[in-house]
C-alpha angles and dihedrals in degrees: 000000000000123000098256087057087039089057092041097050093047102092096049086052094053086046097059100039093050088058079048087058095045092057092055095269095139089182091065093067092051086050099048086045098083102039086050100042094085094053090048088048092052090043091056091041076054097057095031089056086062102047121089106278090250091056097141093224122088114215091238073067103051104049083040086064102039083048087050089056102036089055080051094057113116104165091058118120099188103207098173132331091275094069092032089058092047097055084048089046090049091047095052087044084053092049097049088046096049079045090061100041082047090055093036097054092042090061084044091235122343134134115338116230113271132221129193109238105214141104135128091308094036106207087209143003081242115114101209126018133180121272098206085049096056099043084051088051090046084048085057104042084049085060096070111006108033100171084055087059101048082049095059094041084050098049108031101027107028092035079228107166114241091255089057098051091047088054094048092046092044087227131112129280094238086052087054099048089045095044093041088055096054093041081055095052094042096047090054093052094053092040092051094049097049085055 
């Protein structure tokens, strides 16, 4: 097998071993580690490049810590590496977040963790935005419109494509990317007023 039909064949193996691991097969879990290590490892360069350049996690950690708790997941039903990707996106974002909220608390209130806002779909012109903030603002969104949350956590935070959302959300690609645009706008609303 070359390495172009290795790669292209590699979601549909992590697929399949992740259904392996949810019927009990542990072996299964030793053998995906290696073909999702990389992506995890992107996903956490993704956060950290956000951070303040002093954050006290390296990204090796964090991705050591959100693989800890995905491998503790119970109530998981894995259905394919998408969704497998975005639960891993949504706990770094968690610990981050409880990171934050740790720091935060320790200098009794000083300045709260910030994070850059930008990537392909910016949420915002703004350069930095709060971390806490925004996971307050994405509490909120979850609130009411919870698909729009999970977008948001999938795309910005899990670095997820539109068609892999769409395929973790069941839903169409035109309803991610409209749904995507007025999350954004919303989000930007809510993070700029609670600045």
């Amino acid at each position: 097998m070359n390495q172009k039909s290795e790669s292209s064949d590699m979601p549909e193996r992590v697929t399949q071993l992740l259904i392996n691991w949810n019927k009990g097969d542990r072996s299964a879990l030793d053998e995906m580690l290696p073909l999702v290590y990389d992506e995890l490892r992107r996903i956490a360069v993704r956060y950290m490049n956000r951070e303040k350049s002093e954050h006290t996690l390296q990204p090796t950690a964090l991705v050591h810590e959100a693989y800890m708790r995905l491998v503790d997941q119970k109530q998981v039903d894995w259905k394919n590496r998408a969704q497998f990707f975005g639960v891993a996106a949504e706990m770094m974002r968690r610990i981050l977040v409880n990171h934050a909220i740790q720091k935060q608390t320790d200098k009794r209130g000083g300045d709260a963790l910030r994070v850059t806002l930008s990537d392909a779909n910016e949420l915002s012109n703004e350069s930095d935005t709060n971390l806490i903030a925004l996971d307050e603002a994405l509490t909120r969104l979850k609130e009411f419109d919870l698909r729009k949350s999970r977008i948001v956590e999938l795309k910005f935070f899990g670095g997820l494509t539109t068609a892999e959302i769409a395929e973790v959300l069941q839903v169409s690609v035109a309803t991610i990317e409209r749904e995507w645009s007025l999350a954004r706008a919303w989000l930007f609303r809510e993070v700029k007023n609670d600045n």
